[in-house]
N, C-alpha and C positions, 0 to 999 in steps of 0.2 A: 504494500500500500504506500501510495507517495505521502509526499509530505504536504503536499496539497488536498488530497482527497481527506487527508485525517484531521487535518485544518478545519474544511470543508463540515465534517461530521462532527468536530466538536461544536462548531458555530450554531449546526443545525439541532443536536442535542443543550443546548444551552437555550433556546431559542424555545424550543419547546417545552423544558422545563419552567423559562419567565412565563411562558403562556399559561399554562397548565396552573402556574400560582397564582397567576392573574383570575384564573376561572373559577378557582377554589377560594381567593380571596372576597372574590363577587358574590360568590352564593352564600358565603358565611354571612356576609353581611346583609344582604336581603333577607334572611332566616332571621337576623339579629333584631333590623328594623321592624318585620313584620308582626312580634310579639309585641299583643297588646294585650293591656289586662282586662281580666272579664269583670266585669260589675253585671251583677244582680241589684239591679233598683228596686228592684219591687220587695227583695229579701231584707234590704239596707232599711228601706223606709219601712217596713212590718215590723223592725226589730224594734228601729226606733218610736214607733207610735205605741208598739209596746210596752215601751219603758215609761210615754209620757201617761197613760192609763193605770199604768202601775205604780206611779208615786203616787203618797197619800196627801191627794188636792180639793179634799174636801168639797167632791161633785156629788152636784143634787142629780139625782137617781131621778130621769126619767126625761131630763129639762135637755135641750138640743147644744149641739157646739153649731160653731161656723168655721170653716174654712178659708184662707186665703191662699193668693199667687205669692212664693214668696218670691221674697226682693234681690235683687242687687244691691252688698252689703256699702257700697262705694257710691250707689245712686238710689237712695231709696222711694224712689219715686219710678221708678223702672226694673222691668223683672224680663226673663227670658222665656224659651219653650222650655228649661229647666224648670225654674222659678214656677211654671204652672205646671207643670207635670209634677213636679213635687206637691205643690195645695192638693191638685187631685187625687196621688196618690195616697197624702196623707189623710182625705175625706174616705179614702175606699179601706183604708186598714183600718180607721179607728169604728168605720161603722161596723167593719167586720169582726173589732173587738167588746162589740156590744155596744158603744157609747150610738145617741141617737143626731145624724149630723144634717142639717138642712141643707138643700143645696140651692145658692146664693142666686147662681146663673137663671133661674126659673121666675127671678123678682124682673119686671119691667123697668122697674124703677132705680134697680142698680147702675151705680157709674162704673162702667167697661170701659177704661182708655185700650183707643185702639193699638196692640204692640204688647199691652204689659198684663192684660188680666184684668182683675177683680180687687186692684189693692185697691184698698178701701180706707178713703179720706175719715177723720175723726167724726165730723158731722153724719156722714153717711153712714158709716159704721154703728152710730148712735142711735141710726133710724132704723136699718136693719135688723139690729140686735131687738129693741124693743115691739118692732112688727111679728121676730119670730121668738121672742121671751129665750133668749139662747145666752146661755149663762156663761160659757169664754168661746174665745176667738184662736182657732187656732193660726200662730204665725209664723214665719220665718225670713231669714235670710241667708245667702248663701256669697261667698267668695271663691274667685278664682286665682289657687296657685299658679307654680307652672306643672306641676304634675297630677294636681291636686283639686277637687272642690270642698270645701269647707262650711258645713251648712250646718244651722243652729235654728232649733226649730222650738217652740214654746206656744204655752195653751197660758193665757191670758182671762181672766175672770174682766167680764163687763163693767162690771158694775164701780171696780175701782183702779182696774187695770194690775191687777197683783196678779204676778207671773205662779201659774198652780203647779205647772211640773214644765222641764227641760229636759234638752237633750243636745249635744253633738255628736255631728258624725262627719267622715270626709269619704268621699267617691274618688277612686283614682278618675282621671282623665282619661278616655280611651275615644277612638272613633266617634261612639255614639254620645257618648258623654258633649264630646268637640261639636257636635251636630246640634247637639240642642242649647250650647252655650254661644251668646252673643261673640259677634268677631273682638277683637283685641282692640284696644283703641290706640 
């Protein structure tokens, strides 16, 4: 074999080796990128509306809660498709844990800003509460880490606003998580 051709071979063995890491380098990392964590919403907020029915909050047996969209902890005047999937979920777990919950959306007279839901101004709130005799409010608000959502959810007594039970809990970030939260500003 010349000194050419072995030349030749090593270039081409060399050559092919960069390739070949290059190939295995690529797929590592698309395997790597494309792990994303799984959130159970529905399992997170069950837990949690759990816990808020199971502190001792001194609720009148039989008298309704209400539900809101919660907020944007940074804008509390704006909520996302988080913010009201979380009110709604947390209206479907606590009625499912027996407490009895009205639902808000069915009033004509409710202020629905268009974008955010059902947060509900003091005055409104006021009027709500006493049309349907609903003893707290349940509310929240929720922040966005970077890998993170951050959300503090609380049942509120009408009558003097004294917080009856809480709870935190944080959602990793994942696709769907990013789908229902507002873009970044």
């Amino acid at each position: 074999m010349s000194m050419i051709s072995h030349y030749r071979k090593g270039l081409l063995t060399a050559g092919l080796s960069i390739l070949l890491l290059g190939t295995v380098g690529c797929s590592t990392n698309s395997v790597v990128a494309s792990t994303d964590p799984v959130v159970d919403l529905e399992a997170v907020v069950a837990s949690a509306a759990q816990k808020l029915v199971s502190q001792p909050g001194n609720f009148v047996q039989g008298k309704p809660f209400i539900a809101t969209s919660f907020a944007d902890i940074d804008d509390l005047s704006q909520s996302s498709t988080l913010g009201r999937v979380l009110g709604e979920q947390f209206s479907s777990a606590m009625t499912q844990a027996g407490l009895p919950m009205v639902e808000v959306k069915m009033r004509e007279a409710l202020f629905i800003k268009e974008g955010t839901g059902e947060l509900l101004l003091s005055r409104q709130l006021h009027n709500i509460v006493q049309a349907h005799d609903a003893q707290a409010v349940v509310v929240g608000t929720y922040a966005m880490g970077g890998s993170n959502v951050y959300v503090t959810v609380r049942l509120v007594r009408t009558s003097d606003n004294l917080i009856l039970a809480a709870d935190d809990f944080i959602i990793p970030i994942n696709r769907d998580m990013r789908s229902l939260l507002p873009r970044r500003r």
